[in-house]
N, C-alpha and C positions, 0 to 999 in steps of 0.2 A: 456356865451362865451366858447368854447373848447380851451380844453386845448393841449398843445403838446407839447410831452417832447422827449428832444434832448439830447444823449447822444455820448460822444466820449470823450477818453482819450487827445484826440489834441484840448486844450482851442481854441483857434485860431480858429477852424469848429466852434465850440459848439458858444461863444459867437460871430461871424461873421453872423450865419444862426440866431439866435436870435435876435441880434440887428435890422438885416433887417427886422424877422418876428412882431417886434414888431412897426416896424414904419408901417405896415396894419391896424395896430390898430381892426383885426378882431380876435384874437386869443389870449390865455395866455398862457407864455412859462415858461417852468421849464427846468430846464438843469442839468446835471451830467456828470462827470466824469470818475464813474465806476462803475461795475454792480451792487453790492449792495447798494451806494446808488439809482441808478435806481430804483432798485425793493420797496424798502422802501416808495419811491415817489409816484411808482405805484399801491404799496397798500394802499397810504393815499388821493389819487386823483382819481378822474374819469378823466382817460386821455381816448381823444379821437383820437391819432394819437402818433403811437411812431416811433421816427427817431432815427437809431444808427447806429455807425460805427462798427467794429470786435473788434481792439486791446485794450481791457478792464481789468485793475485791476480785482483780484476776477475769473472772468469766463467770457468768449469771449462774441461775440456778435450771434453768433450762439447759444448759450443754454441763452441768453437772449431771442431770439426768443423761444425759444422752451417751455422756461417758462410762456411767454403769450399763449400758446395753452393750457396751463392745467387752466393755473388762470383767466386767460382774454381773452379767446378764440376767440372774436366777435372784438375785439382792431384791427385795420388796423396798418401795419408796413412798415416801409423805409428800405432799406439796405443803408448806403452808401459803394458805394464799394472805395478801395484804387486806389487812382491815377493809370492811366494807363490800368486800369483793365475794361474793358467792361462789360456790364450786361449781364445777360443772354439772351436768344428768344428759347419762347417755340412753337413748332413747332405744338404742338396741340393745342397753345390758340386760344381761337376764339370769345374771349368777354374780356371786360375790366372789371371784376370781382375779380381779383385777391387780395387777403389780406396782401399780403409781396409785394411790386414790390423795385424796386432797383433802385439807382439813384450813377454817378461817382464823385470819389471827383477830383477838388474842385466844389463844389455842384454851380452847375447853378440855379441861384434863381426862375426864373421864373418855369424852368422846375420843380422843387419841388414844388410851391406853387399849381400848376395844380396836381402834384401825388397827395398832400393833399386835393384839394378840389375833389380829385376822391373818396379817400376815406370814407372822413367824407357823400360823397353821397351814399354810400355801407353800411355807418352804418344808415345812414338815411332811406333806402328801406329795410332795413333789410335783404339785401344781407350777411351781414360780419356773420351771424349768424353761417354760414359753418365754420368758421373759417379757418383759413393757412394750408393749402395744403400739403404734404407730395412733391408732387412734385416740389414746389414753394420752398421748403425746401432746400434741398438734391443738389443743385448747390453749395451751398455755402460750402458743402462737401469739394468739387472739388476743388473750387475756393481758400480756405486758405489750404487744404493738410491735414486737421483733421484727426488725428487718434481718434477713438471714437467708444462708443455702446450706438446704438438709438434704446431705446424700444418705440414701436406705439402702444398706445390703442383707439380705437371710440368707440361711444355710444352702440353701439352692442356687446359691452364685447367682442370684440376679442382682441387680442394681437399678437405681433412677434417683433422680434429683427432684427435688422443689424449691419455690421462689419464693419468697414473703417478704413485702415491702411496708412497713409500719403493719403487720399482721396481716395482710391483706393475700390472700393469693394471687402472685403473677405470671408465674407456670411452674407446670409438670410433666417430667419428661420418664418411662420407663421403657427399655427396647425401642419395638417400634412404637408404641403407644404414644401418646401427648395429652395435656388438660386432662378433663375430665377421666376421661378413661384410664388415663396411670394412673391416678389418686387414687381411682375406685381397684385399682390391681393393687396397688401397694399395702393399702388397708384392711388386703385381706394376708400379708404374708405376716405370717409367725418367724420364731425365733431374728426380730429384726436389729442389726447396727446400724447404732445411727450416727450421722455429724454432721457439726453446725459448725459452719465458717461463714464470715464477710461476706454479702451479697454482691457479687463484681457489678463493676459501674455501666457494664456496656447493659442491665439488665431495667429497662426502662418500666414508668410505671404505668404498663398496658395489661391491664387485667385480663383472664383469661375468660372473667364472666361467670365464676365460679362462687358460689358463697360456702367459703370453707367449712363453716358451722352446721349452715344446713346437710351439706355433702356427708361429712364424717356422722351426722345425724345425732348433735349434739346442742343443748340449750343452756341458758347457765341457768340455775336452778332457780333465784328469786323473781326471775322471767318466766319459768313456766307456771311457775305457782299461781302467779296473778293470772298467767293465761288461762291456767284451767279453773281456778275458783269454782272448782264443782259444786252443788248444790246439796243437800240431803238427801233427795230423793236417790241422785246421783251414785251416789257414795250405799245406798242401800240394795244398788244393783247385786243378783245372785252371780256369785263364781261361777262361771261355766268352763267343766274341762274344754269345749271347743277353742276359748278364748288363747292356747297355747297352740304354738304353731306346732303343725306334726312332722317327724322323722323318719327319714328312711326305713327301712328296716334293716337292724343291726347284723353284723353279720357272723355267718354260722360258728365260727372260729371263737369267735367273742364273748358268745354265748355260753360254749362250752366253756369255757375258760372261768367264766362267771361260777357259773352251775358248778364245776369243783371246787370253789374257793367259798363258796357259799356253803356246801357239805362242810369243808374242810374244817369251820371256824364255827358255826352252828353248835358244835357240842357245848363250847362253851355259853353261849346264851341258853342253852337246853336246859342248864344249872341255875339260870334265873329264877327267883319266885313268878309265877304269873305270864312266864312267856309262852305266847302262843306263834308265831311265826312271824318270818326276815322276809321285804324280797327289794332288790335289785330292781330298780327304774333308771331308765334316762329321763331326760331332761321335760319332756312332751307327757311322762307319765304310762308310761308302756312298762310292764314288767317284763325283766329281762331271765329274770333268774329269781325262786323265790324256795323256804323250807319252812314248813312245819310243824309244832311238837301237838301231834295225838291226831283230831281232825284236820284235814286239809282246808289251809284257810283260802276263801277266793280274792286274792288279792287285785284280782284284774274289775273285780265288781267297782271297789273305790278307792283303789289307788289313784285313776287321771283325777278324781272330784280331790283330795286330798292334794296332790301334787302342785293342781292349779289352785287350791286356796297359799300352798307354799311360796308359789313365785306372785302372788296379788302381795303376802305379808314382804313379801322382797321389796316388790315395790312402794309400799305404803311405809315399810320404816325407812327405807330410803330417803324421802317426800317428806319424811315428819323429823331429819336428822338424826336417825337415832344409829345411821353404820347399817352395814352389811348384816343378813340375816344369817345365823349360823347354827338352825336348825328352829323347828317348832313339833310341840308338846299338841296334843290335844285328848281332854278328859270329857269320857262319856261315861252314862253308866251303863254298859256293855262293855267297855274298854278305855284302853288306853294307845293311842297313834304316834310314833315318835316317826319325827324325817330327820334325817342329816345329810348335808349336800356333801360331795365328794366329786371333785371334778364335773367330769360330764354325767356322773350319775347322783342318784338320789337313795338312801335305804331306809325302806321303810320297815318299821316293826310293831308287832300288836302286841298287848300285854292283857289281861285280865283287869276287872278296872283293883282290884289287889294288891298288882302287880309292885314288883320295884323299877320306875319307870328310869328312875336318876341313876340306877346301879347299870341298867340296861343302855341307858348314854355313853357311859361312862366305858364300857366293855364295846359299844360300836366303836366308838372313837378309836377305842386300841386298834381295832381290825381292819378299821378302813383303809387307811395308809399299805396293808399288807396286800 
């Protein structure tokens, strides 16, 4: 059974979200108070989802996070943010991938039990292995007014520092790099440790000119909503597969690898009622690899229109609160379209409109991870 531990200084959250998570009867909950007993808990358990709020005995909830990037790198994390205070929207996400996401106090149970089962699917595909993001980070700079110095290391032995003064950026330093330009190199490094200590006194508060928010390309959500107030007409705009940025082309090795593993597990959905063919996209909606059963299906005809209606539903449940998208259905009467994201790919499958779409979910999900 996974475990998930809930931490906040406000008893009231802590045993409120526990009581509930415990009448699922699918999960064991451990709870805390304050940071170090947190970490204690965390070193004596495999937790598998950790949810905390900021105002913590000991050390906030910021360099709690920060401390699962060094120790428990692959661990998926909840923010709660304080009442009133919106999550962030990042303006670059484009997959529900994310190892930190945020959720507002007071915690809407359903909406968290869905952040959790997003997660525990990221540590199940071996998504979480990237670990928490730098940019996934550094909102919550913003968001409590930290003054702090965050050193960054990834597995690449590099290193650099930043400055934040009441959240404010004051500098950034990477190799040779400075300002702008470290920030923009460090936001892009994977598998990142991070730590927060005392911003030393000699670091005055001369900004570097930088707006940390804009730079990481991040808004807090009830700011963009009123910014964009789209219109109807707006909102009746057609999908265009162009509206998805395009990809390299993948590479030869990749492919093949795809294209066996696609054969390899195909028999089984061959056993479906109504299945008519699997295939393997990235992200932009390119098929990488695809099978199947009787006619050759041409997947490459509407799989980008399909893919880019996937990442528009990404964004618009997003926008509407409703969590990360973890797959979409669509019934015609020719057929039936299933997508399910996995990492950097997408698989799409057709069904007869017959078909058994939900047995055919059910049996990706198994295969995808493999």
């Amino acid at each position: 059974m996974d475990k998930l531990l809930i931490v906040d200084s406000d008893k009231k959250t802590v045993t409120d979200i526990a009581d509930a998570l415990i009448k699922l009867n699918r999960f064991e909950t451990l709870t805390a108070f304050d940071s170090k007993t947190a970490v204690d808990l965390i070193n004596h358990h495999t937790i598998s989802v950790l949810i905390s709020g900021f105002h913590l005995p000991d050390f906030d909830g910021i360099e709690l996070f920060a401390y699962m990037t060094r120790a428990f790198p692959s661990t998926p994390c909840i923010a709660m943010m304080d009442p009133g205070h919106p999550r962030p929207w990042f303006i670059r996400q484009a997959s529900p991938e994310n190892l930190l996401e945020y959720i507002e106090k007071p915690v809407d149970f359903e909406t968290l039990v869905q952040l959790i089962n997003n997660a525990l699917r990221l540590k199940k595909q071996s998504i979480a292995e990237k670990g928490i993001g730098l940019r996934n980070l550094l909102p919550l700079i913003d968001a409590f007014k930290k003054s702090c110095q965050m050193e960054i290391r990834n597995d690449k032995k590099n290193r650099g520092r930043i400055y934040f003064l009441k959240g404010n950026l004051i500098e950034a330093h990477c190799e040779a790099k400075i300002g702008e330009a470290a920030l923009g190199e460090m936001l892009e490094w994977e598998h990142c440790k991070i730590s927060i200590s005392r911003l030393p006194a000699t670091k005055k508060e001369d900004l570097v000119g930088i707006s940390l928010m804009n730079r990481i390309g991040v808004t807090w959500e009830k700011q963009r909503i009123a910014a964009a107030a789209p219109s109807t007409s707006a909102i009746a705009k057609p999908i265009a597969p162009s509206a998805i940025a395009e990809e390299p082309p993948s590479d030869p090795a990749v492919i093949a690898h795809l294209e066996g593993s696609l054969k390899k597990y195909a028999g089984v959905l061959k056993a479906i009622k109504g299945y008519l063919g699997l295939a393997v996209l990235n992200t932009s909606g390119q098929v990488l690899a695809a099978d199947s059963a009787g006619e050759p299906v041409d997947f490459r005809r509407f799989s980008p229109d399909f893919a880019a209606i996937y990442n528009q539903c990404c964004i618009s449940a997003d926008r509407q609160d409703f969590g990360k998208c973890s797959g979409l259905t669509a019934h015609t009467e020719k057929g039936v379209i299933i997508i399910i994201p996995a990492g950097d790919y997408r698989f799409i499958g057709l069904m007869s409109p017959d078909g058994n779409g939900f047995f055919m979910q059910v049996q990706l999900e198994k295969i995808i991870p493999q």
